[in-house]
Each structure stands twice: as C-alpha cells, then as structure tokens.
N, C-alpha and C positions, 0 to 999 in steps of 0.2 A: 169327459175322459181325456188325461191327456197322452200325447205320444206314447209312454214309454207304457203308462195302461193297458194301450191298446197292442203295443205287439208283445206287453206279458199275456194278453188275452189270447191273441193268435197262437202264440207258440203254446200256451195252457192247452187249447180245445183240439188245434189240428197238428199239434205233434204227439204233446205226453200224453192224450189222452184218444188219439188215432187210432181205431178199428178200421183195415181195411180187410175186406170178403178177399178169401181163400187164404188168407196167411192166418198163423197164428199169434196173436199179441201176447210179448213181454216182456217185462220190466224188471229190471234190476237197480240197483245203487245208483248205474252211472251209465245207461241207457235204457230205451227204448227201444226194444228191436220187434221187428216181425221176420217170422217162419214163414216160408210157402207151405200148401198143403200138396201144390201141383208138381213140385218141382222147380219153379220159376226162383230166380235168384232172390236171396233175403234181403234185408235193409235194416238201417238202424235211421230210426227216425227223430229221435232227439239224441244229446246225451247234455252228461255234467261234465265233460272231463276239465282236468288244466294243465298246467304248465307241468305239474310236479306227477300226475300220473296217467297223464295223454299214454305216452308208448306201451307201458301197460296193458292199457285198456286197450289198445286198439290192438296188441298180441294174442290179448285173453282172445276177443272177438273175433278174427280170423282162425283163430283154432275154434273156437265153438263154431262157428258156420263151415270148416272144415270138416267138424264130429259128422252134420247133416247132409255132407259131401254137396253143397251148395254153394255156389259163387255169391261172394256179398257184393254189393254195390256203393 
C-alpha cells in the first residue's frame, strides 16, 4: 500500500465514515457533520468543498448549526 492509499484509507474509515457516541451522524453532498445529543458543540468531520463553493458551504453550515442553537467548531 502506497502513501496516498494509505491516508485515502485514513480519511475513508476515521472521517466519512466516523460514528462518535452522543452525536448524531450526517452526511450530505459536501460534508460530514455530527449533532450532539447533549448539547456539546457540533463538528463537521470531513467535507468536499473547493475553490468555487467553499463560502457557500461554510454559510449553509453555520446557519444549520445555528437552527440547533449550537456552537460548531
């Protein structure tokens, strides 16, 4: 396996495809985000964005963790 293999592997297993306990996982187009269930601040654990619609997304995404009145990180 070479280099680039191995951290499509990584980022395969421990981002897009990351359950962590007490959040809720989900996916969309052009992230990966988790809910808390406790209140604890969300996350977006992968994404796809690029050049052409970074700002976008990253507007979409603080208004949606804005809906759940939740600080993202």
């Amino acid at each position: 396996m070479d280099k680039n293999e191995l951290i499509s592997l990584f980022h395969k297993e421990l981002r897009q495809e990351a359950h962590v306990q007490g959040y809720i996982r989900e996916e969309t187009e052009h992230v990966v985000r988790h809910i808390s269930q406790f209140g604890e601040k969300g996350f977006i654990i992968s994404s796809n964005v690029n050049e052409g619609n970074v700002r976008e997304i990253i507007k979409n995404e603080l208004n949606y963790f804005s809906n759940f009145e939740q600080e993202s990180v």
